[in-house]
C-alpha positions, -999 to +999 in steps of 0.1 A: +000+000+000+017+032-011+017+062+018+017+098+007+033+133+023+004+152+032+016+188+025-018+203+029-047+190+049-073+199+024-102+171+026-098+169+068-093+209+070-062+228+080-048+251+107-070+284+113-045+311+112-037+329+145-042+363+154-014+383+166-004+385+205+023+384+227+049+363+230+073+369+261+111+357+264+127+342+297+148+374+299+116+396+300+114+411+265+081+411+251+069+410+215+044+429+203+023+418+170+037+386+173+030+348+158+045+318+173+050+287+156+071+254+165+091+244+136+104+212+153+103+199+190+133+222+197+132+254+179+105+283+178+098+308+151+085+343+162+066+365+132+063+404+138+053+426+116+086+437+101+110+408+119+112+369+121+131+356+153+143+319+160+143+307+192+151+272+212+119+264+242+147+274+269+147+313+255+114+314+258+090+326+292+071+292+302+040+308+310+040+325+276+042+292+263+016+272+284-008+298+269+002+280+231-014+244+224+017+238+200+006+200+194-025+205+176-008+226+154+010+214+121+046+232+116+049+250+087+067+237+054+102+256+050+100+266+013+133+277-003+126+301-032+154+319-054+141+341-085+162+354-110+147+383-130+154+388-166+159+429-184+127+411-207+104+416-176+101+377-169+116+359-142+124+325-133+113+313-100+129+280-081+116+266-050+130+237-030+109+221-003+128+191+016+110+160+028+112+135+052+091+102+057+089+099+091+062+075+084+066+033+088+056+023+050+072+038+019+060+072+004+052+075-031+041+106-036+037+139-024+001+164-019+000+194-012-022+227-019-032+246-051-034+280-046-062+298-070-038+318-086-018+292-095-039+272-117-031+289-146+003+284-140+006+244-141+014+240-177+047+262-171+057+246-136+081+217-138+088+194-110+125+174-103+136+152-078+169+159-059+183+132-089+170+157-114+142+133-127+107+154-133+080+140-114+044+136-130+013+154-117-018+148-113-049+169-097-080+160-074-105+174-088-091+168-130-084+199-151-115+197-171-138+201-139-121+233-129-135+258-146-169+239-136-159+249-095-139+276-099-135+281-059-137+243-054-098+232-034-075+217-057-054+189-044-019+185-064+002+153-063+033+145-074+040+107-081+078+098-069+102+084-093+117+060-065+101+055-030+110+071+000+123+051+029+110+054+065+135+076+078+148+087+044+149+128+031+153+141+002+145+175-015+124+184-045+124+219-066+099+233-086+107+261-113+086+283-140+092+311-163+064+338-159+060+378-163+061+393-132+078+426-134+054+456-141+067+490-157+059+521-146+073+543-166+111+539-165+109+521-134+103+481-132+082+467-100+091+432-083+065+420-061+059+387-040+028+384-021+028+354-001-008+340-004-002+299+006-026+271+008-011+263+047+019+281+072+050+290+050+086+296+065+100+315+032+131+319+026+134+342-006+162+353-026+159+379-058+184+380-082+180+414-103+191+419-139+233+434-148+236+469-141+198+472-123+195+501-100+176+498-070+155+522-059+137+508-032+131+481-011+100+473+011+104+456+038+136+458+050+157+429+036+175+403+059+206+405+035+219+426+005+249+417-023+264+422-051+278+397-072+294+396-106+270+433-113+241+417-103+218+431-073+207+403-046+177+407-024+171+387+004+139+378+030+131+355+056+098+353+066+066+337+076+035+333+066+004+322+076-023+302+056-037+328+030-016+355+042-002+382+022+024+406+026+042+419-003+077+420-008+088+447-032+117+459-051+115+489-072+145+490-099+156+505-128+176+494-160+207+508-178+198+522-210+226+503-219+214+473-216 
């Protein structure tokens, strides 16, 4: 009997996403605006508004904690995503998810959430295995009864090339090409929104075109570099089920180019 990764509970329902509090440290500090999430048994991620902490359960104020039923709650996935923007206007967008079957059988394939917006997307999104080898989709409900429930959840599976073994990981990376710089006028606008079908730890690198000139940068990035005359933009962040908070980048090109 095959077993399956279950990235998003869609038929039993999913996490309600929480509403911003407190979250108190051991040394007294308080957060203010703040989401807690346990990303394993041993570390803690804290959300604000403009800053994502890490902390282990001994930096932390117990009775903060006891306030937090942690074990009904399903971590988040830790999605990798690395974009490289083109002077055309399109980009190319890479996204690594790792996976582990901590499960007893073998796992043969992997479910997880289709995001509205991303249905018309699925003819440009390729999948590969961490040998390289694209894995073959399919959807519950088929294509052809999508346009039939347009705001019916879509659940996305990805059939495995060679089973997982109980206590095996591996990682697996999606990519697409798409158009998603705007103009206006001279200036070109980067934006990512966020928006998943279940908690998201994002970890989001922008690689911006030769010779691009930043102009701005909303919110403040969690690193900055140049390399070989290309601008890189990074963020850290996360997200809760259906939220969005864009991530910008205002740029502009040398004539040049």
């Amino acid at each position: 009997m095959k077993t399956a990764l279950l990235l998003t509970l869609l038929l039993a329902g999913s996490a309600i996403a929480a509403d911003p509090g407190t979250v108190t440290l051991r040394d007294g500090k308080v957060l203010e605006d703040a989401v807690i999430v346990r990303l394993n048994p041993a570390t803690y991620i804290v959300q604000t508004q403009d800053k994502l902490y890490e902390f282990s359960g001994d930096e932390l104020d117990p009775a903060s904690m006891q306030e937090h039923n942690f074990k009904d709650k399903r971590p988040p996935i830790t999605t990798h995503n690395y974009d490289e923007i083109h002077a055309d206007g399109t980009a190319t967008r890479y996204w690594t998810m790792p996976l582990f079957n901590d499960g007893r059988k073998a796992m043969t394939e992997i479910r997880m959430g289709l995001a509205y917006w991303e249905r018309a997307m699925v003819d440009q999104i390729t999948y590969v295995d961490n040998r390289g080898i694209t894995l073959a989709s399919t959807y519950d409900p088929p294509r052809k009864k999508w346009s039939k429930s347009p705001n019916k959840n879509i659940r996305h599976t990805l059939h495995l090339t060679s089973p997982l073994a109980p206590g095996e990981s591996m990682t697996f990376t999606g990519s697409e090409t798409s158009n998603r710089i705007r103009s206006e006028g001279e200036e070109k606008h980067y934006l990512f929104h966020g928006d998943y079908s279940e908690g998201r730890l994002v970890t989001l690198k922008v690689r911006l075109p030769q010779d691009a000139k930043i102009n701005t940068i909303s919110p403040k990035p969690n690193a900055r570099f140049e390399h070989e005359n290309c601008q890189y933009v990074m963020w850290k962040r996360y997200y809760q089920k259906g939220e969005v908070i864009p991530l910008e980048i205002f740029y502009t090109l040398d004539s040049r180019n």
